[in-house]
C-alpha positions in Angstrom: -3.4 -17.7 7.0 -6.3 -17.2 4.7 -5.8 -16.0 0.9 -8.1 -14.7 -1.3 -6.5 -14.8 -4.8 -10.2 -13.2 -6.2 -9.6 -9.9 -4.1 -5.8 -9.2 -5.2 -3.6 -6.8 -3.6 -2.4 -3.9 -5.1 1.0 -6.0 -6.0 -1.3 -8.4 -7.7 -0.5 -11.2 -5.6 -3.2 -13.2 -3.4 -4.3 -10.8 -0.3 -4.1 -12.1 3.4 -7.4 -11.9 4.9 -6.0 -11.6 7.8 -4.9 -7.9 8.1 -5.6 -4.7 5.9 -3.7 -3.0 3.7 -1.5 -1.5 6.1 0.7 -4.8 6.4 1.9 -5.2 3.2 5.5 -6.4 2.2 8.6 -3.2 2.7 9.1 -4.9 -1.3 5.7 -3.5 -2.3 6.5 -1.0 -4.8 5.1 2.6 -4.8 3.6 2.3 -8.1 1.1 -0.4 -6.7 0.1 1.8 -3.3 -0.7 4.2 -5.9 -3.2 2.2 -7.8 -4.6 2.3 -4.3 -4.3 5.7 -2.8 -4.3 7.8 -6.3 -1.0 9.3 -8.2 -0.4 11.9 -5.5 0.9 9.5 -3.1 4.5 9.5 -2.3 4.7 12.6 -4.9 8.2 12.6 -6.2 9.1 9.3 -5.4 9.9 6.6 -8.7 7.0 4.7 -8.8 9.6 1.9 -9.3 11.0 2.5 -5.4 9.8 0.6 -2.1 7.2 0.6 0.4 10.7 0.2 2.5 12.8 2.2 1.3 9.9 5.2 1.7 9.5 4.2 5.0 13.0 4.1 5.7 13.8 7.6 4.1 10.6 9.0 5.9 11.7 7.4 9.7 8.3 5.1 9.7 7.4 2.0 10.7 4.6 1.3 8.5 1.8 2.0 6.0 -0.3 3.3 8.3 1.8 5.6 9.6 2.7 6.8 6.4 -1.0 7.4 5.3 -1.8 9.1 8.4 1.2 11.4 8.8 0.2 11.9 5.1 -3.4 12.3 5.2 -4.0 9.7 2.1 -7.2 8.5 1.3 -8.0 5.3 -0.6 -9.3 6.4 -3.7 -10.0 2.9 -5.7 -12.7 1.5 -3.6 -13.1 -1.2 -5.3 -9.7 -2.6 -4.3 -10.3 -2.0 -1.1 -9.8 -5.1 1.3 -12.4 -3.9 4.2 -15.2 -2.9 1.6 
């Protein structure tokens, strides 16, 4: 497993290299993904709540799913992990 504590994550701990953003831990909270994806994402959600627990409530394995059932769009580009 490769780290790369100069491109952080959105949680501001050391990023995997290994996998994009999509694979990041259910602790992650929403606040974060939205330094990421802009302040509409998971709109009405505490930005204190889970990547998990929106998963859970939303019946979603992942992320990804999430984003794309979603339509979200990175918007912070410069914290992107493939750019």
């Amino acid at each position: 497993m490769t780290r790369n504590p100069e491109n952080p994550a959105p949680n501001g701990c050391a990023r995997e290299l290994s996998g994009p953003i999509e694979h990041l831990d259910p602790k992650t909270k929403i606040k974060h993904l939205r330094d990421y994806y802009g302040a509409h994402f998971a709109n009405g959600w505490d930005g204190e709540s889970t990547l998990g627990e929106l998963l859970k409530e939303n019946k979603l394995a992942s992320l990804a799913e999430y984003v794309r059932d979603f339509r979200h769009r990175p918007v912070n580009k410069a914290r992107r992990h493939d750019a």
